[in-house]
C-alpha positions, 0 to 999 in steps of 0.5 A: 096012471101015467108015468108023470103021475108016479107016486114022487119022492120029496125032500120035505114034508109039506108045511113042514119047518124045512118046507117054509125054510125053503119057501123063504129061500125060494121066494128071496132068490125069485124078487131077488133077482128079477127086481134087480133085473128090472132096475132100469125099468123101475129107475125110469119110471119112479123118474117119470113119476116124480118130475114128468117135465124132464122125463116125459115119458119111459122111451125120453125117460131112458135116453135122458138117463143115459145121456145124464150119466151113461150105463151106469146111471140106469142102474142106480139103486141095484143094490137096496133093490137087491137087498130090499126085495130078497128080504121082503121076497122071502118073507111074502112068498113063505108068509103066504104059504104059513098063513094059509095053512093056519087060516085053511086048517082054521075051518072045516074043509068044505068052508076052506074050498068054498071060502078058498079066494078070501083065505088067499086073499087074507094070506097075501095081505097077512104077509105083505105086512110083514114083509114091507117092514124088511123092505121100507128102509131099503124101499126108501134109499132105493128111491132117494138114490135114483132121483136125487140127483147129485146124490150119492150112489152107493146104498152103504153111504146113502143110508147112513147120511139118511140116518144121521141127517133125518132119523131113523124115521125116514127109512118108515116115512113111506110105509103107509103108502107102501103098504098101500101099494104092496097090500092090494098088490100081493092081495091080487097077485095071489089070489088072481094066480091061484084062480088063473091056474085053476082055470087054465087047468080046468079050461085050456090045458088039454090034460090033468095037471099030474099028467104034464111034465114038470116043464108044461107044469112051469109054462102054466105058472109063468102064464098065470103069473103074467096074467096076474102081474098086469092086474097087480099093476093097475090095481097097486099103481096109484099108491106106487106113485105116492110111494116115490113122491114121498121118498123124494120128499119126505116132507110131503103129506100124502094129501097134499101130493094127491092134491098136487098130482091129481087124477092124471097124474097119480096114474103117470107112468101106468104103461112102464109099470104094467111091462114091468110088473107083468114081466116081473110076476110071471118070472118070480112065480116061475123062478118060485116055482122052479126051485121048488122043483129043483129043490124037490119040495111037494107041490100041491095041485090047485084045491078040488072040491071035497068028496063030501060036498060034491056028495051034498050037492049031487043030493040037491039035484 
């Protein structure tokens, strides 16, 4: 055994209620920042979504931006972002890792290995739910602040007129297309993470995963993560751009903004999402995963096949 695959010390049990404690702190601090990073990126594109004519694309989408109203204008929306997407982080990366469990330990181990791409599948998508009620409102005055223009900048102002102007219902008027768009999101961003890894393991990384450093161990989450952000991006894109037409214009329906987008337009915007959304998985699986580190948490390595039926099917040959 070599000296990486020493026998580590931890400073909590796995699944234990310190373990999703540090999970939601953990994925709180990884969308946290890397979505607030990217607020430029992210105001430009939800621009270009809703009014193409004056954005044309993400380079004029920039230079329109900063001519309109300097640096200052390129990250309008900071603040719900930061507030939004610490909240939803926290409850999507911890939720998955709870439901999970309880889905793993539902069935038998070798249902569990067999079945293991539908429970990430079912654990990601439980989760998503539940963290897209955190972040709709913060969602909603996210989108209203950058491309309103004219409109306030300030989010402790912005919600509040919302509030009293519309209802609380406009901070939700968007949830069916968000779930739309973070459901399948988070769906393939799990599943297509844990499958990536297990096969860069398997495939690419020339020795086992308890024999790299912790630093070799983190290169191959980013790379997963990248890999599984520019999937994320094609598959969640379509909804995303509903997603900020609806924010807009909360009077809109979602039929007849299909209808008005149509197949082409429903996909504007696709390029700047993929650089963004690739760039910003890899890093929030990194920065997950390096806290999980820095905070000494257990870290499992990918499933292996169970002793019993790697037995049953050595029988069958």
């Amino acid at each position: 055994m070599s000296k990486n695959a020493k026998k580590e010390e931890y400073s909590c049990e796995l699944y234990s209620n310190k373990f999703f404690m540090l999970c939601l702190a953990g994925g709180s601090v990884a969308c946290g920042t890397t979505h607030t990073f990217l607020t430029p990126l992210d105001l430009v594109k939800c621009r270009l979504q809703v009014d193409p004519a004056k954005y044309k694309s993400i380079f004029r989408g920039f230079g329109v931006s900063f001519q309109d109203g300097g640096l200052a204008n390129l990250v309008k929306g900071w603040a719900p972002t930061l507030f939004g997407y610490s909240l939803q982080g926290a409850f999507k990366f911890a939720g998955y890792e709870y439901f999970k469990y309880k889905l793993y330990h539902m069935v038998n181990e070798e249902t569990a290995y067999l079945n293991r791409t539908y429970l990430y599948l079912a654990a990601a998508a439980s989760a998503e739910i539940v963290a897209d009620v955190f972040l709709s409102p913060f969602e909603a005055t996210k989108v209203r602040i950058q491309t309103t223009p004219g409109y306030t900048s300030q989010m402790l102002k912005a919600m509040p007129h919302m509030m009293a102007t519309e209802g609380f219902g406009v901070f939700y008027k968007g949830i069916v297309p968000l779930w739309g768009r973070q459901v399948p999101y988070t769906m393939m961003k799990f599943a297509s993470f844990e499958k990536t890894v297990e096969f860069l393991y398997q495939n690419l990384v020339p020795k086992p995963r308890n024999e790299c450093t912790k630093s070799e161990q983190l290169v191959v989450t980013f790379s997963a993560g990248y890999i599984a952000g520019v999937l994320c991006a094609i598959v969640s894109h379509p909804a995303d751009t509903l997603v900020s037409k609806l924010n807009k214009d909360p009077g809109s329906s979602i039929g007849g903004l299909i209808s008005e987008l149509g197949f082409f337009g429903i996909w504007r915007g696709l390029v700047a999402r993929i650089i963004m959304i690739g760039t910003l998985t890899g890093l929030q699986w990194f920065i997950y995963d390096a806290f999980k580190v820095y905070t000494g948490m257990p870290r499992p390595p990918p499933p292996e096949m169970p002793e019993s039926l790697k037995k049953k099917l050595e029988g069958k040959k």
